[in-house]
C-alpha positions in Angstrom: 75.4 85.4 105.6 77.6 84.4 102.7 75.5 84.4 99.1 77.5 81.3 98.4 76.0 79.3 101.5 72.2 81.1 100.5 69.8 80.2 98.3 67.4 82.8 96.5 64.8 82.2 98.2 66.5 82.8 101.4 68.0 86.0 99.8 64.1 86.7 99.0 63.2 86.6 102.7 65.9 88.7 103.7 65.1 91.5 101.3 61.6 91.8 103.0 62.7 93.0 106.4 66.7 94.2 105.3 68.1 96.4 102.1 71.7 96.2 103.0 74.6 93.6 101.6 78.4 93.7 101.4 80.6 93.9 98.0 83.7 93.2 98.6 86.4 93.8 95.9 90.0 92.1 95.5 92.7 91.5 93.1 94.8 88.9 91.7 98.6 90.4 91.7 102.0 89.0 93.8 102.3 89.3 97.2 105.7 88.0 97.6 106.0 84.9 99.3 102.0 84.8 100.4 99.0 84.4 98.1 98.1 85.5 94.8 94.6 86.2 96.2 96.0 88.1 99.3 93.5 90.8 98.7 90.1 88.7 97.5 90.9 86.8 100.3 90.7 89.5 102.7 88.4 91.4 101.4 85.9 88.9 101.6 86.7 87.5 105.2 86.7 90.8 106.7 83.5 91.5 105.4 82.1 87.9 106.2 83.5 88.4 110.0 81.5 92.1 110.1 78.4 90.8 108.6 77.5 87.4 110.5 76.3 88.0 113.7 73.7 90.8 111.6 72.9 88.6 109.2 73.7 90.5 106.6 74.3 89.2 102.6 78.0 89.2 101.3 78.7 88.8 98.3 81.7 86.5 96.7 84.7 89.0 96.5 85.5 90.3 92.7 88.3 88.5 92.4 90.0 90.8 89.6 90.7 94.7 89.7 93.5 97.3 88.6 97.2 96.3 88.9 99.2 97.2 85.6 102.3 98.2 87.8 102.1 94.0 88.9 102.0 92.8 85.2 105.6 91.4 85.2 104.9 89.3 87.9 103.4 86.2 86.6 99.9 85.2 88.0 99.2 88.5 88.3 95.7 89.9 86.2 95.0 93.4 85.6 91.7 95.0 84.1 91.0 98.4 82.4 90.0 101.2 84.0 86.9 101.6 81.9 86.4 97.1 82.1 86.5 97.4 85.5 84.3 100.7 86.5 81.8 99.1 83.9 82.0 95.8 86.0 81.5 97.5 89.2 78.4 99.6 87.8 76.6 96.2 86.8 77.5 94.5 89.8 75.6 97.4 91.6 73.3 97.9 88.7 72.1 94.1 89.5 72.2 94.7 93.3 69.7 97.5 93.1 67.6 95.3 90.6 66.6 92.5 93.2 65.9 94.6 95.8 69.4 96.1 98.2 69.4 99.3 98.1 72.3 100.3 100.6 75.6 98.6 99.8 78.8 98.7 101.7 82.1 98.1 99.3 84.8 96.6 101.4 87.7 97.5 99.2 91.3 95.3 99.6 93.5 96.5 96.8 94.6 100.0 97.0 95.2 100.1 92.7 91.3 99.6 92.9 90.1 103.0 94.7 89.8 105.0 90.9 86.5 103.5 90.7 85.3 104.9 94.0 83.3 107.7 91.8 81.7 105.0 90.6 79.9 104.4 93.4 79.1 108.0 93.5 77.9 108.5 90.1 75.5 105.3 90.4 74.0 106.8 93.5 72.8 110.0 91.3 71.0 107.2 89.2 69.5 105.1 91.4 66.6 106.7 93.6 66.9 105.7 97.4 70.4 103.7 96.8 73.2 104.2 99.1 76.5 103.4 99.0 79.4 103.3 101.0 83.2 102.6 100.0 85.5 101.2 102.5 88.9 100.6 102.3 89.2 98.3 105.4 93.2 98.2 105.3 93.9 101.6 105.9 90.3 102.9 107.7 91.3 104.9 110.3 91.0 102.7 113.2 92.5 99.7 111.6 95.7 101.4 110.2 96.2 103.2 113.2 96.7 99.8 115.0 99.3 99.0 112.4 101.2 101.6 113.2 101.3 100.4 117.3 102.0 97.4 115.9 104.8 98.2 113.7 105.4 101.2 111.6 107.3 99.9 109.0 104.4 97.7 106.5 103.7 98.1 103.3 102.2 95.4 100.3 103.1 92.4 100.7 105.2 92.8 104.1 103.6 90.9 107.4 100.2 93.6 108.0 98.8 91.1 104.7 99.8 87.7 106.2 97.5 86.3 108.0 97.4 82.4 108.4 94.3 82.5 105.7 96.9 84.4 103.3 100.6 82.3 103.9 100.7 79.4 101.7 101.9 76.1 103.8 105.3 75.0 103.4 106.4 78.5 102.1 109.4 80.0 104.3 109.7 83.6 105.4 112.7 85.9 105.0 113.4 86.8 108.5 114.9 90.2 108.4 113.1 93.5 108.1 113.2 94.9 104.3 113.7 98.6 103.3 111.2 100.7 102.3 111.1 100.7 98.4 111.3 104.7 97.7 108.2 104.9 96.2 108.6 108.0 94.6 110.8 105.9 91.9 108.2 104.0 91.5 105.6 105.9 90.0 107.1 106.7 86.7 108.1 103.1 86.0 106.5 100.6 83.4 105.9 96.8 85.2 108.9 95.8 84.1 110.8 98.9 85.7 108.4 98.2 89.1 109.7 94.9 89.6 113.6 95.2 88.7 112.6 97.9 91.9 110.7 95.8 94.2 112.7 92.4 93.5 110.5 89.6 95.5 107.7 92.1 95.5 107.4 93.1 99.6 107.4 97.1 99.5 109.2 97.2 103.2 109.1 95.9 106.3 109.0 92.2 108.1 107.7 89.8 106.4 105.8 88.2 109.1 105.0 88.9 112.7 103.2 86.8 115.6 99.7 85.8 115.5 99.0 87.9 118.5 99.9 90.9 116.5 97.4 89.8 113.4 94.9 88.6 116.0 94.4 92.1 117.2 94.6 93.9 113.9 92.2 91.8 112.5 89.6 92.4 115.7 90.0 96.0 114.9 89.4 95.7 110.7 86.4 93.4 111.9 85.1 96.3 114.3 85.4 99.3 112.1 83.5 97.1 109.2 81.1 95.8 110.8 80.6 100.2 112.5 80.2 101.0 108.7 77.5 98.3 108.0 75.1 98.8 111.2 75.7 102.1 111.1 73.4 105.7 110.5 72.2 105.3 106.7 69.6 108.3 106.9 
């Protein structure tokens, strides 16, 4: 149940038989040759896919997060840490408000897991309120199927393109990238991060079949959907 397709007074039902909804959380940073919204995008589908046959409220992905490393890749948006865990907090803040009381985050963008205590620190405020943090990409289940899959992915390489990611029209390197050593990267400003990356993949193809997503994506689904109708007590 997507709160863009609801009404409130279909939320209103909902909330007297059913606490629980889904936040999803994304970005807006390159992904190569695929979407700027890779990770919204995602976010928000994987969560959509879990959530629909329970019926279950999720929300429009937050379309923004943390990427400074990204900000010399144009299109790319980055928030503060403090802007962003004080976005998160009222998001949740307003959540509790009309009535959910146990909220599953479905994370996309790794830069965006500092404001897992967040969640944590809300709970301690908020009598009865659960909340769980998920980052669907690399859950246990799901990233081990990445790994049968192919071992070499990364950002922007093909485990993130999906046919609701590519853009039509947009051609595909073919060959497999190098792994970007990434232990160079963590002392470089944006402008040192991207005269690292070049085009932005971190390693690995580029694409693979649809077979390959298919599956991956069944698993992300699974594991989401687990976390959502799973023990709250």
């Amino acid at each position: 149940m997507k709160i863009s397709e609801s009404n409130w007074g279909e939320i209103e039902d909902y909330l007297k038989a059913d606490d629980r909804c889904v936040l999803p959380l994304g970005s807006t940073e390159q992904h190569a040759f695929l979407s700027l919204s890779v990770d919204s995008i995602l976010s928000e589908k994987v969560a959509a896919d879990a959530a629909e046959p329970l019926g279950v409220p999720v929300f429009p992905a937050v379309a923004y997060g943390l990427t400074p490393y990204f900000m010399a890749f144009p299109g790319s948006v980055t928030l503060k840490l403090s802007t962003y865990a004080a976005l998160v907090s009222d998001i949740l803040d307003s959540l509790y408000a009309t009535g959910f009381r146990r909220i599953l985050v479905v994370n996309g963008h790794g830069g965006n897991t500092p404001v897992q205590p967040v969640t944590m620190e809300w709970m301690e405020r908020h009598e009865g309120a659960r909340c769980r943090f998920h980052d669907w990409w690399r859950a246990p289940k799901t990233f081990a199927t990445v790994r049968e899959i192919d071992p070499i992915a990364s950002h922007a390489s093909w485990m993130e393109n999906f046919a609701w990611t590519r853009l039509p029209g947009r051609e595909m390197p073919a060959e497999q990238k190098p792994y970007v050593d990434f232990d160079r990267l963590r002392d470089r400003n944006a402008a040192g991060v991207r005269a690292l990356i070049g085009d932005g993949n971190y390693g690995g193809l580029y694409q693979r079949p649809d077979e390959d997503m298919d599956r991956l994506w069944s698993v992300a689904v699974e594991e989401t959907r687990a976390l959502i109708e799973g023990d709250w007590a």
